[in-house]
PDB file of N, CA, C and O in Angstrom, chain B, residues numbered from 101:
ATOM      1  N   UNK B 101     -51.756 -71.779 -12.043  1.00  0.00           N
ATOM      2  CA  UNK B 101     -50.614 -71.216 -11.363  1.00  0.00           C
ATOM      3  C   UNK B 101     -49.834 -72.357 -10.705  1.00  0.00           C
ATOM      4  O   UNK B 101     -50.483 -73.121  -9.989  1.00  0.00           O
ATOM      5  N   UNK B 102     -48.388 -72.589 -10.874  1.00  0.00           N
ATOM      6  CA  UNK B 102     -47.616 -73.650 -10.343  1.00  0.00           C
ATOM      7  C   UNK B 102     -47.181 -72.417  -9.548  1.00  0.00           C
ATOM      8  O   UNK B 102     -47.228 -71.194  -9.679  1.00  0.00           O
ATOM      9  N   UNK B 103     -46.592 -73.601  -8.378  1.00  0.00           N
ATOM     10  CA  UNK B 103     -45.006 -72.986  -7.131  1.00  0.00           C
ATOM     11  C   UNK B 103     -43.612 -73.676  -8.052  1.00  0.00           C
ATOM     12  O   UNK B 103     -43.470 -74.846  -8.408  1.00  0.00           O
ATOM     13  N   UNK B 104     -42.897 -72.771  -8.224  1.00  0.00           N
ATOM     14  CA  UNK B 104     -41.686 -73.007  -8.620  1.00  0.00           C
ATOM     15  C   UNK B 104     -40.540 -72.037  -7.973  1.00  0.00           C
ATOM     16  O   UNK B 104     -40.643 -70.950  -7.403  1.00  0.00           O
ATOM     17  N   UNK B 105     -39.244 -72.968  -8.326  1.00  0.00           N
ATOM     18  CA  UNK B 105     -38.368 -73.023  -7.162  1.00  0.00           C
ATOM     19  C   UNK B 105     -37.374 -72.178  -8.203  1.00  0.00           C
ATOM     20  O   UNK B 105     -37.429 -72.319  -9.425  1.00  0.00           O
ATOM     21  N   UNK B 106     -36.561 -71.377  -7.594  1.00  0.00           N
ATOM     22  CA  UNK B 106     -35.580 -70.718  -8.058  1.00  0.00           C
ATOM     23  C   UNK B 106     -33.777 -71.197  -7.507  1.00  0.00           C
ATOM     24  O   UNK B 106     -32.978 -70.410  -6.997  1.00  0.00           O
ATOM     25  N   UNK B 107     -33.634 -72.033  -7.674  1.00  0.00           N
ATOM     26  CA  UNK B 107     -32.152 -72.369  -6.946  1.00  0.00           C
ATOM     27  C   UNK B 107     -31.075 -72.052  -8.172  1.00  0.00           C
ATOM     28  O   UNK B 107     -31.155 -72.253  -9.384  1.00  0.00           O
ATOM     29  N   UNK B 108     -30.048 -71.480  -7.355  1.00  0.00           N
ATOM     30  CA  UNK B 108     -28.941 -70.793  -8.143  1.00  0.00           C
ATOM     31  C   UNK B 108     -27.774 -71.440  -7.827  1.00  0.00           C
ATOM     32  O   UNK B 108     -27.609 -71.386  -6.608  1.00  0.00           O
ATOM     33  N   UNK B 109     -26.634 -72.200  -8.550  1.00  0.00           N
ATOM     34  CA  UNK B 109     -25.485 -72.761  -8.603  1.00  0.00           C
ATOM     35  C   UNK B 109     -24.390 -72.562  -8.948  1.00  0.00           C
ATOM     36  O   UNK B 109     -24.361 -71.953 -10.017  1.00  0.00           O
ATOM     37  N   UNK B 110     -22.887 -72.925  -8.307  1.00  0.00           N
ATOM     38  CA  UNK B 110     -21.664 -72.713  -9.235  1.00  0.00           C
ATOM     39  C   UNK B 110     -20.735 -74.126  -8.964  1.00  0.00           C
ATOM     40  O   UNK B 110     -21.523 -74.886  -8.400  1.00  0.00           O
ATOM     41  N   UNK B 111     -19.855 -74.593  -9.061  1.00  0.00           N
ATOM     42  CA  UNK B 111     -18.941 -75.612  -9.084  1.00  0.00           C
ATOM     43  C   UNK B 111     -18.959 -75.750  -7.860  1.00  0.00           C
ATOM     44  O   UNK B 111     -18.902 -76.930  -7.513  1.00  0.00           O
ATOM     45  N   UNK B 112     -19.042 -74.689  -6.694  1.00  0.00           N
ATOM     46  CA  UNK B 112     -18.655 -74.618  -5.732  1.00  0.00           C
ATOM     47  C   UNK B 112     -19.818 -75.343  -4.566  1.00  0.00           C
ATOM     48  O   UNK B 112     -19.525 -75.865  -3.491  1.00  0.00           O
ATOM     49  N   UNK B 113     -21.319 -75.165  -5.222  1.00  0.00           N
ATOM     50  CA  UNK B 113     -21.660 -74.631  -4.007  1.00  0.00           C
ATOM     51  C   UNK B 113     -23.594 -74.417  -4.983  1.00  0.00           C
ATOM     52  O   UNK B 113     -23.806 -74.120  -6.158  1.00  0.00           O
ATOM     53  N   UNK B 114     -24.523 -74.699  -3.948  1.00  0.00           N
ATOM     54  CA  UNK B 114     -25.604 -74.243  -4.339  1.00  0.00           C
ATOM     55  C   UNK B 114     -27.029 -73.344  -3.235  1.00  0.00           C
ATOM     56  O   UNK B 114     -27.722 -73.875  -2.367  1.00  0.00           O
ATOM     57  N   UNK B 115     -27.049 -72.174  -3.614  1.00  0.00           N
ATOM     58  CA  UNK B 115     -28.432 -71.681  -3.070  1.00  0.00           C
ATOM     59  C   UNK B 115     -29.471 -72.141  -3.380  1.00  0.00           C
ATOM     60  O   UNK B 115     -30.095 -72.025  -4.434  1.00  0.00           O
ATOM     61  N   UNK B 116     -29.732 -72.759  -2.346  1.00  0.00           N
ATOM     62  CA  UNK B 116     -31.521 -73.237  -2.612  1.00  0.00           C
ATOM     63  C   UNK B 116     -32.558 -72.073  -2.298  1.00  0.00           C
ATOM     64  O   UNK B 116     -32.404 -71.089  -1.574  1.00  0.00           O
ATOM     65  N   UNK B 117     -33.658 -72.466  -3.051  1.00  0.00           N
ATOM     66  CA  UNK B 117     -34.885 -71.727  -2.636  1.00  0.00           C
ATOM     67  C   UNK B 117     -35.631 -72.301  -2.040  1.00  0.00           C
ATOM     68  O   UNK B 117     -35.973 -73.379  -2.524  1.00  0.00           O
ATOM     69  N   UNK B 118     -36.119 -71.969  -0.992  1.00  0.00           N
ATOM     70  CA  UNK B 118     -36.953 -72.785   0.166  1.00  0.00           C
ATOM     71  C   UNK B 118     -38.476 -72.623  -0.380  1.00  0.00           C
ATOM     72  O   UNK B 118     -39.296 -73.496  -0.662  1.00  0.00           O
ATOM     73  N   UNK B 119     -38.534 -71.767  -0.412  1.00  0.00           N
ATOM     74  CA  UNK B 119     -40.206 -70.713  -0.043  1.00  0.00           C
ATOM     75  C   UNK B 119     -40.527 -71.076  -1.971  1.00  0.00           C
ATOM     76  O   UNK B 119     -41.217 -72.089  -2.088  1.00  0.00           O
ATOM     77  N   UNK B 120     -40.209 -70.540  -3.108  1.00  0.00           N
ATOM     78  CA  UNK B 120     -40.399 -70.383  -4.074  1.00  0.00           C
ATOM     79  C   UNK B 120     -41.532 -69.106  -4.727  1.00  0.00           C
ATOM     80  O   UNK B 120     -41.716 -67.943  -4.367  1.00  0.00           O
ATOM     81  N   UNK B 121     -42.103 -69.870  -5.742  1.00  0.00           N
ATOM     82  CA  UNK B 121     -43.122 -68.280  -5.941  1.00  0.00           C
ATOM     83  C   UNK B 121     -44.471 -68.817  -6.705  1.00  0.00           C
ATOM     84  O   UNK B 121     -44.310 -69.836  -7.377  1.00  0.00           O
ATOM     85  N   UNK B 122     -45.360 -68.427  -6.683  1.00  0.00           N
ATOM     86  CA  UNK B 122     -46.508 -68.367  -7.438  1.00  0.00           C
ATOM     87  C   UNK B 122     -46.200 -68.208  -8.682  1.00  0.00           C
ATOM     88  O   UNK B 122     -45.901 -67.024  -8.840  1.00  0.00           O
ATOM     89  N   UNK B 123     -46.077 -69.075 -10.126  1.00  0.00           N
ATOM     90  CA  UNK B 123     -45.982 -68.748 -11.433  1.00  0.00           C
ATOM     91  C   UNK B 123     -47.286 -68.999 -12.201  1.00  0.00           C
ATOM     92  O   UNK B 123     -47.984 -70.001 -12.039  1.00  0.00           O
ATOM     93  N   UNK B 124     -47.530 -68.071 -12.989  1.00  0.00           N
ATOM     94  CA  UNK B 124     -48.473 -68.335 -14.094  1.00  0.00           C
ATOM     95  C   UNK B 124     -48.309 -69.119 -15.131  1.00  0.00           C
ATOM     96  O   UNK B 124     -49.107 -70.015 -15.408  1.00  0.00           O
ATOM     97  N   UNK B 125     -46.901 -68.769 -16.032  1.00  0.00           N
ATOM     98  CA  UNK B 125     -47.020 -69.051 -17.104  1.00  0.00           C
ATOM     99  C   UNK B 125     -45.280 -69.221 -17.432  1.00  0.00           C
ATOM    100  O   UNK B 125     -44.638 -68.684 -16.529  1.00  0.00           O
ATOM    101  N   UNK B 126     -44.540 -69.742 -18.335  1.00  0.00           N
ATOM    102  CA  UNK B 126     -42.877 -69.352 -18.655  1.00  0.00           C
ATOM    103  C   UNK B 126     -42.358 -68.182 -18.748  1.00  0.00           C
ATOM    104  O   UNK B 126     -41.417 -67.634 -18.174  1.00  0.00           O
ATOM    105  N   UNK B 127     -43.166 -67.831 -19.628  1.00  0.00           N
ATOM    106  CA  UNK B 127     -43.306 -66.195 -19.363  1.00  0.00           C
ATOM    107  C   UNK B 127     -42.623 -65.403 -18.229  1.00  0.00           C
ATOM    108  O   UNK B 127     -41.496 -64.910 -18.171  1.00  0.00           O
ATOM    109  N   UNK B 128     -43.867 -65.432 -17.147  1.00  0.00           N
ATOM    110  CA  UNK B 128     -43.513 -65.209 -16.111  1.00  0.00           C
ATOM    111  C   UNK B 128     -42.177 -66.102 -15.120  1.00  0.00           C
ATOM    112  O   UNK B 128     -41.623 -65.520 -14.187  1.00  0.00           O
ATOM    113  N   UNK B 129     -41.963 -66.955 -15.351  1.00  0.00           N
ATOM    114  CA  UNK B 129     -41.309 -67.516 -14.398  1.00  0.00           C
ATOM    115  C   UNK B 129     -39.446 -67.097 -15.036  1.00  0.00           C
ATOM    116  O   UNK B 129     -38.419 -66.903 -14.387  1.00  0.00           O
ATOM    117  N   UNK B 130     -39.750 -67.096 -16.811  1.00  0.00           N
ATOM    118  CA  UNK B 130     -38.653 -66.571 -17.329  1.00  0.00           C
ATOM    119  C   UNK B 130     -38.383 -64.632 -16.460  1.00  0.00           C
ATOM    120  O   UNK B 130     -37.278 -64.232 -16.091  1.00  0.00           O
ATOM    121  N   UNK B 131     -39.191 -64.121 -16.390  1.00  0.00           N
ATOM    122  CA  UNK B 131     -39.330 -63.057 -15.878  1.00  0.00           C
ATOM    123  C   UNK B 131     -38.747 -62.864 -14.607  1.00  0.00           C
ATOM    124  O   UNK B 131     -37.910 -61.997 -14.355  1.00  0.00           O
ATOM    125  N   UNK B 132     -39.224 -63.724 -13.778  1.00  0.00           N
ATOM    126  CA  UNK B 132     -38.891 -63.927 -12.165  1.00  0.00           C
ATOM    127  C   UNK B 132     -37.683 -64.309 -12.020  1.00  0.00           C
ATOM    128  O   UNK B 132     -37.066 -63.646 -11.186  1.00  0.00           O
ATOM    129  N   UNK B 133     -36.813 -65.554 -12.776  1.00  0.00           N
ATOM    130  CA  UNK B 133     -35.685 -65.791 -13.009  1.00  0.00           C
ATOM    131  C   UNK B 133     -34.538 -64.556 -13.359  1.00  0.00           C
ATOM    132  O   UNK B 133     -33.605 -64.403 -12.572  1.00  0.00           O
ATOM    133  N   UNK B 134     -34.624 -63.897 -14.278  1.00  0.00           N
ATOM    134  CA  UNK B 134     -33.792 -62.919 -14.411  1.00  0.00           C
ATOM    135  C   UNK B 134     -33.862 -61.677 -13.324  1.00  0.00           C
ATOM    136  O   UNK B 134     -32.865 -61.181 -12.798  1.00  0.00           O
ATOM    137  N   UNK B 135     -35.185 -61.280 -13.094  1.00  0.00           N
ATOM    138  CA  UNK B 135     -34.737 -60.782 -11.382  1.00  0.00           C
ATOM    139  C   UNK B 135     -34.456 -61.241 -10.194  1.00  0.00           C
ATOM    140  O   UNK B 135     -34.349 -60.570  -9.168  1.00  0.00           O
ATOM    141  N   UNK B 136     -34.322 -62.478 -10.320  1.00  0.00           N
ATOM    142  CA  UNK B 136     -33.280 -63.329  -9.124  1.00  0.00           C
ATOM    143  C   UNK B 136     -31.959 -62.797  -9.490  1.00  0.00           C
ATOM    144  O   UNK B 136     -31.342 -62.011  -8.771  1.00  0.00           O
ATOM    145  N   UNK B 137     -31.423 -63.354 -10.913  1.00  0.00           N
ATOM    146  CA  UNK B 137     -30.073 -62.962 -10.569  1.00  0.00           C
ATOM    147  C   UNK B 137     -29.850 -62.021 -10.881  1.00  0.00           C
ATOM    148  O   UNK B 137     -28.628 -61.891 -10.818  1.00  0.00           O
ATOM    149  N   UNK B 138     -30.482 -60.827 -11.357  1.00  0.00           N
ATOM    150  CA  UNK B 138     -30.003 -59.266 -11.232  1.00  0.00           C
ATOM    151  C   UNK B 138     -30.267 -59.427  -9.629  1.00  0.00           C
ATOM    152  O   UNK B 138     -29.605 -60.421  -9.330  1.00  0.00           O
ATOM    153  N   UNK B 139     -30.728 -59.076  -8.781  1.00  0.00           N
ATOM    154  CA  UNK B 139     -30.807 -59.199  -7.900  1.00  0.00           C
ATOM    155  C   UNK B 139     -30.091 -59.497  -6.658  1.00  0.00           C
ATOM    156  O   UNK B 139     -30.163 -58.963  -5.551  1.00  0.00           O
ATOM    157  N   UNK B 140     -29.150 -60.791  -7.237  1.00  0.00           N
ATOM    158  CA  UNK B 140     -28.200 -61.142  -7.065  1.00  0.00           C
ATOM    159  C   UNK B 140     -26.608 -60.344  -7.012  1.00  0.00           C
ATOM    160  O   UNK B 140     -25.787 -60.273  -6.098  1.00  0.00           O
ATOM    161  N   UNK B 141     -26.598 -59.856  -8.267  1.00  0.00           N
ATOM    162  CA  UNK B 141     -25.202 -59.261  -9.006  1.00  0.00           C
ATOM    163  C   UNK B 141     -25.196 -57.943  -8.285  1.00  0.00           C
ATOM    164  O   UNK B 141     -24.076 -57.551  -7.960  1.00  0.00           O
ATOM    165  N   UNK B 142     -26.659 -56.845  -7.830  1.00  0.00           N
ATOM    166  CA  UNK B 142     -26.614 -56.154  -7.447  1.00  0.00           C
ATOM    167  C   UNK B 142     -26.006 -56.222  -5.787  1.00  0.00           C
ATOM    168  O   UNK B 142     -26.101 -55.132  -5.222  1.00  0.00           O
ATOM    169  N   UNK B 143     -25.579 -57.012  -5.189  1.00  0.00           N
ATOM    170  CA  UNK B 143     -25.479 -57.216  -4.068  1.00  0.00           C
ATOM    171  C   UNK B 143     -23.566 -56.892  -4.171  1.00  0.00           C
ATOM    172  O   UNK B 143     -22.751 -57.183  -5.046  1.00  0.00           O
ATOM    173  N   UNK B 144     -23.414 -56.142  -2.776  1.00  0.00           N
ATOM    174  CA  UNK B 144     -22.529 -55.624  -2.915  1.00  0.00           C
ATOM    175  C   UNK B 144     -21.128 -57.476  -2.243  1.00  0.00           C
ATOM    176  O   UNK B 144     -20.920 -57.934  -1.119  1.00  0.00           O
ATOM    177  N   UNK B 145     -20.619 -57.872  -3.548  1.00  0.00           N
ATOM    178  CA  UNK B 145     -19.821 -59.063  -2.867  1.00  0.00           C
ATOM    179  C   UNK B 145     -19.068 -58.978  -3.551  1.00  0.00           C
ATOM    180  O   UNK B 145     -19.173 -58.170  -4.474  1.00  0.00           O
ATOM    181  N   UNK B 146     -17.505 -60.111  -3.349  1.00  0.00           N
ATOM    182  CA  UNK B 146     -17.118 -60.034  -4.207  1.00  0.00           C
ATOM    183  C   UNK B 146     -16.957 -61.262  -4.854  1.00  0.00           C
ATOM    184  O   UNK B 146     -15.866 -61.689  -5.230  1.00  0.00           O
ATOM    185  N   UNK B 147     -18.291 -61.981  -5.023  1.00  0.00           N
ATOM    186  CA  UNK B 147     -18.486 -63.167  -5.656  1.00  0.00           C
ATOM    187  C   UNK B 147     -18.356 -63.118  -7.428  1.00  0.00           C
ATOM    188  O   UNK B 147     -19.412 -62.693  -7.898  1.00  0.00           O
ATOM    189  N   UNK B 148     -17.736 -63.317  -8.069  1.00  0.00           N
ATOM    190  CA  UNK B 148     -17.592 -63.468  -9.581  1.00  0.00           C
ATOM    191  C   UNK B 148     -18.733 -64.528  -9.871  1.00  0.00           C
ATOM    192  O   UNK B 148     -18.612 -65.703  -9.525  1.00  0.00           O
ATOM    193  N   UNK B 149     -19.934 -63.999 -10.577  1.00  0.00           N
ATOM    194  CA  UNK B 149     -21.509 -64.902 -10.902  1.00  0.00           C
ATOM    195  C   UNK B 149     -21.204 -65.684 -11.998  1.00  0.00           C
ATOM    196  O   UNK B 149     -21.758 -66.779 -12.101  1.00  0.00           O
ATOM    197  N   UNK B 150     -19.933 -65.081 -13.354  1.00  0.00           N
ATOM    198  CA  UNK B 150     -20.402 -65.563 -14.272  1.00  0.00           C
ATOM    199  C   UNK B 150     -20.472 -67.025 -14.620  1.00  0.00           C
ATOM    200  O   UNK B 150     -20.960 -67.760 -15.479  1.00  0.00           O
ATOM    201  N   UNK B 151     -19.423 -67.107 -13.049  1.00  0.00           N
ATOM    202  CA  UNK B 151     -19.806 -69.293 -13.411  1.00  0.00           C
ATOM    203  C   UNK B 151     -21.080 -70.314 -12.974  1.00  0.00           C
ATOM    204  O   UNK B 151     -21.247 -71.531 -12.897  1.00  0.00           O
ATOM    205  N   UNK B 152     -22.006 -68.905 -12.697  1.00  0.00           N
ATOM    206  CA  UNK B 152     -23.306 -69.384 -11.678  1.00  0.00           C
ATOM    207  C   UNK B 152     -24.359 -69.637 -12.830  1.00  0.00           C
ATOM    208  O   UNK B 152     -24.362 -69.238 -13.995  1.00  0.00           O
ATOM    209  N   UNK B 153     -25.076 -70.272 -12.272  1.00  0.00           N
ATOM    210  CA  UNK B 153     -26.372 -70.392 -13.168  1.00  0.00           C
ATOM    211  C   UNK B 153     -27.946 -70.517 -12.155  1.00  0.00           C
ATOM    212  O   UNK B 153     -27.872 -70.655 -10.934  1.00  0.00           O
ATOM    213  N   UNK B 154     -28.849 -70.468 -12.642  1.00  0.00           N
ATOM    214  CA  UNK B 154     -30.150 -70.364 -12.028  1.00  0.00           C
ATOM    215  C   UNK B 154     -31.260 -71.742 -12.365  1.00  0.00           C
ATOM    216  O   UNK B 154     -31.425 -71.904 -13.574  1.00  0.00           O
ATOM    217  N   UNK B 155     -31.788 -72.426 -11.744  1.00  0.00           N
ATOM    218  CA  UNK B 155     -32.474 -74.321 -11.858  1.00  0.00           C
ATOM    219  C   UNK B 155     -33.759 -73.325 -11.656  1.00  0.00           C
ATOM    220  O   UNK B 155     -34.072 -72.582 -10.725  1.00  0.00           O
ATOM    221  N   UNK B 156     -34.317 -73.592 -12.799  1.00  0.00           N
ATOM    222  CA  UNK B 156     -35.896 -73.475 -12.288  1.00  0.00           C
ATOM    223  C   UNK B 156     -36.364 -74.012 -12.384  1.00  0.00           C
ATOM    224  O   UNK B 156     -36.549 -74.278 -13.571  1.00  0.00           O
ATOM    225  N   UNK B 157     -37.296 -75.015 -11.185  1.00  0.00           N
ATOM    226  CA  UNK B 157     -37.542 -76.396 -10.847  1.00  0.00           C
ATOM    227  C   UNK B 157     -39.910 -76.426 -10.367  1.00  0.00           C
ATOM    228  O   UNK B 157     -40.687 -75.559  -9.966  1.00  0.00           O
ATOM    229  N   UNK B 158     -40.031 -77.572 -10.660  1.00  0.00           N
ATOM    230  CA  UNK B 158     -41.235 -77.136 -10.227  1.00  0.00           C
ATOM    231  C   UNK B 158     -41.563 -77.765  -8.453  1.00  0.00           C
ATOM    232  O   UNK B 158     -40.704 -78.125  -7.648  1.00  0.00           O
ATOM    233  N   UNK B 159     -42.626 -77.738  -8.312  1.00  0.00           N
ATOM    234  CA  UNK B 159     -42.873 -78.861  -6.888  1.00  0.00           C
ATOM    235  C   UNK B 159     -42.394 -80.024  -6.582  1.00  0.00           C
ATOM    236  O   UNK B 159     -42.141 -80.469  -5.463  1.00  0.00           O
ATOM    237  N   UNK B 160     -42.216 -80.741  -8.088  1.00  0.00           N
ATOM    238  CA  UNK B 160     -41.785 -82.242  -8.250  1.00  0.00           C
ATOM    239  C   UNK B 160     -40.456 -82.165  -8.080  1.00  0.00           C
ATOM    240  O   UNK B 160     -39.821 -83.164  -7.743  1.00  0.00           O
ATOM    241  N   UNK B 161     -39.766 -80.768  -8.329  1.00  0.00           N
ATOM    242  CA  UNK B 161     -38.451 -81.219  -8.298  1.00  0.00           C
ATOM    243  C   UNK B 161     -37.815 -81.109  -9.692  1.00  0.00           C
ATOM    244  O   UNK B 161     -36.673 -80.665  -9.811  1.00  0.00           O
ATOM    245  N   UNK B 162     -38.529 -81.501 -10.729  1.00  0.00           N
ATOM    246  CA  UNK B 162     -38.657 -81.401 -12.318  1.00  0.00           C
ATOM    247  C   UNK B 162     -37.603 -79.854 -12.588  1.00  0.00           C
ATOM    248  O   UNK B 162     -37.823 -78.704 -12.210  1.00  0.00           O
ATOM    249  N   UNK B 163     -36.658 -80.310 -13.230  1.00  0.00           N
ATOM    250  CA  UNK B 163     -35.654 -78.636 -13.594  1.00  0.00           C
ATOM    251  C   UNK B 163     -37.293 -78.551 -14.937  1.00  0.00           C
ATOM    252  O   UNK B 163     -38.077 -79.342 -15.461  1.00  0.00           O
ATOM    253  N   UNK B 164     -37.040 -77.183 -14.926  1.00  0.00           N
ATOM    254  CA  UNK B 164     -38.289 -76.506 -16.440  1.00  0.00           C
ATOM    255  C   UNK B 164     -36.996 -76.072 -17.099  1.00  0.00           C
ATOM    256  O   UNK B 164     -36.668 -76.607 -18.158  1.00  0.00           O
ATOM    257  N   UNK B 165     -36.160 -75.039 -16.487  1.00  0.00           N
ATOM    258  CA  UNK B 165     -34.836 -74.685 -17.270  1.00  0.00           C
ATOM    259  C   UNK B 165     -33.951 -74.167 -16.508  1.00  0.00           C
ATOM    260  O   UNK B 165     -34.155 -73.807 -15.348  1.00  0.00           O
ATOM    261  N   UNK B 166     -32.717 -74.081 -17.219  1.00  0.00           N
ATOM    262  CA  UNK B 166     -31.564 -73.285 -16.459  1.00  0.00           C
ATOM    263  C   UNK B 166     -31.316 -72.031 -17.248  1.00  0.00           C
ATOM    264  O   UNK B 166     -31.271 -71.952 -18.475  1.00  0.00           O
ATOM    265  N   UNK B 167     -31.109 -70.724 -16.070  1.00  0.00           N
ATOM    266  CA  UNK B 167     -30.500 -69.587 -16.987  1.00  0.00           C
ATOM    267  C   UNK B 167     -29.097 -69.057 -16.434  1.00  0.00           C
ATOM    268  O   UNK B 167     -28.874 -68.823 -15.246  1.00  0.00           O
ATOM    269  N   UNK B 168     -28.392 -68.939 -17.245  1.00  0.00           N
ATOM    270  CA  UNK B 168     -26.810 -68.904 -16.737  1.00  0.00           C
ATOM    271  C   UNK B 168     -26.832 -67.554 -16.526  1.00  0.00           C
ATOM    272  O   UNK B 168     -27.168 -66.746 -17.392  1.00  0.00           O
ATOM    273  N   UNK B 169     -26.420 -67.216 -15.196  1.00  0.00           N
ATOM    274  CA  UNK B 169     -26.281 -65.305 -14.863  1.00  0.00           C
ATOM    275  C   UNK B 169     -25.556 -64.852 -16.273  1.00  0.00           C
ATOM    276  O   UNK B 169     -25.903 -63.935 -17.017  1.00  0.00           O
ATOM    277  N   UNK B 170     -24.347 -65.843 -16.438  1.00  0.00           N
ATOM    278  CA  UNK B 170     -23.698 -64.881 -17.723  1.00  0.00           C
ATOM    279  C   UNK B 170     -25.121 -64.373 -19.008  1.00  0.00           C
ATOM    280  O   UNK B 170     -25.063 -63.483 -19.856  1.00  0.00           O
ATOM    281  N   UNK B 171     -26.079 -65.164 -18.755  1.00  0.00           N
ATOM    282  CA  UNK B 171     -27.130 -64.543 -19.681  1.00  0.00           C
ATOM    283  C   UNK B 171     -27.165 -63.314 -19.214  1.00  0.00           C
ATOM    284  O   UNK B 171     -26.566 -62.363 -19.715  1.00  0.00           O
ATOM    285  N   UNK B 172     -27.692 -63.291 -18.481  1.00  0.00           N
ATOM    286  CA  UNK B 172     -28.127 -61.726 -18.003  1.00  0.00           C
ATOM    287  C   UNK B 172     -26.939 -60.407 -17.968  1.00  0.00           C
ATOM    288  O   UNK B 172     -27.104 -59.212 -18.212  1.00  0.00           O
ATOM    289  N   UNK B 173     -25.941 -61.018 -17.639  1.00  0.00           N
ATOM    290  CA  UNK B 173     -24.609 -60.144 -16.946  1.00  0.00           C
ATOM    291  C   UNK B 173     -24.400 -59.710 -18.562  1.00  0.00           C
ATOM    292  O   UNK B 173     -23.837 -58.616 -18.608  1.00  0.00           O
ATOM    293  N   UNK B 174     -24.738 -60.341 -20.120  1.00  0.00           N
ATOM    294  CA  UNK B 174     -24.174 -59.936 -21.320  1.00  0.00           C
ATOM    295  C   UNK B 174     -22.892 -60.134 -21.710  1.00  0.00           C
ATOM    296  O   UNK B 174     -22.065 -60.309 -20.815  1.00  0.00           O
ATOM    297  N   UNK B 175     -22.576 -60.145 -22.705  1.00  0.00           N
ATOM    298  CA  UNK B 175     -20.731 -60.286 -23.386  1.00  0.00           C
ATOM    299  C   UNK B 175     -20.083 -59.123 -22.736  1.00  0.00           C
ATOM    300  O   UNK B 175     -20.529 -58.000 -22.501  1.00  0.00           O
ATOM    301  N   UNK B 176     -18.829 -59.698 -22.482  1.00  0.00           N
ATOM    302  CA  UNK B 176     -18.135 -59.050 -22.439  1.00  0.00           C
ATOM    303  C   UNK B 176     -17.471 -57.822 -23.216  1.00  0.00           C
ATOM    304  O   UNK B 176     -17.154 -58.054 -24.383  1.00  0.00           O
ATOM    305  N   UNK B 177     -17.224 -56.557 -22.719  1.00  0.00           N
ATOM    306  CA  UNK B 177     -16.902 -55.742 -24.398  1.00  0.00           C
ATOM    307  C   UNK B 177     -15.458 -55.800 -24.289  1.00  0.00           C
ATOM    308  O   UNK B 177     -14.752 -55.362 -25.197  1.00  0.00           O
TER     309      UNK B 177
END
């Protein structure tokens, strides 16, 4: 089990994650990532996400990957 960090970014500006989370596996941490930023989008703002993206980083600091909210948020119809 690693601690990995969830910090979320845009041009503007970045949320760090202080605390982070217990991960098992990519799997999981791919898992945990996309309910950050649903999580996120659900919040009543009127922040436009799709230029945001999500650093998932380990203890070292090491990015593992980035997932761009527009992943999650889907194409546009």
């Amino acid at each position: 089990m690693s601690q990995l960090y969830f910090h979320c970014s845009n041009a503007k500006g970045t949320l760090i994650d202080r605390y982070g989370a217990a991960i098992a596996d990519l799997a999981e941490a791919r898992d945990h990532a996309t309910r950050v930023v649903r999580s996120l989008l659900m919040t009543r703002s009127s922040e436009d996400w799709r230029g945001w993206a999500l650093h998932v980083s380990d203890d070292l600091g090491d990015e593992i990957f980035v997932m761009p909210f527009a992943f999650v948020l889907g194409k546009p119809h």
